[in-house]
C-alpha positions, 0 to 999 in steps of 0.5 A: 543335302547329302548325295550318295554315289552307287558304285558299281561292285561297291557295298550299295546296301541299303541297310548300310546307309540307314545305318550310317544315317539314321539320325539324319532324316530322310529327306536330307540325303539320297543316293544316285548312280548317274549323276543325271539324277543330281538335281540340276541346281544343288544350291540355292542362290538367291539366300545370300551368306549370312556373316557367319557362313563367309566366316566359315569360308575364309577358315577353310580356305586358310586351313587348305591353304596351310596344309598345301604349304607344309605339303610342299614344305615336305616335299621339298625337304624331302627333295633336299635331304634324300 
């Protein structure tokens, strides 16, 4: 499910997001203002994940991983040489 954040002063239109998802059903995005209109629960875990989602998981988690240390490697160069 996708949620839609309205910001105040920000491009709210409607015709906006049917555009942006139109080949996205309906059912699977909405738009909300307050975050009490969130359901409360945004995940179901009683489904346990499948070989393929942990798998998933670990790539981004070393993806993120990566891109901090070449961050900090940056940065600390930076640092260094300037």
């Amino acid at each position: 499910m996708i949620f839609i954040r309205l910001v105040d002063g920000g491009k709210n239109d409607d015709n906006r997001f049917e555009t942006a998802f139109k080949d996205v059903p309906n059912d699977k995005w909405s738009s909300f203002s307050n975050a009490n209109e969130l359901p409360v629960k945004l995940y179901n875990d009683e489904d346990p994940i499948n070989v393929d989602d942990q798998s998933d998981i670990m790539n981004n988690a070393i993806i993120l991983s990566m891109s901090l240390f070449y961050y900090i490697l940056t940065l600390f160069f930076t640092i260094i040489y300037v």
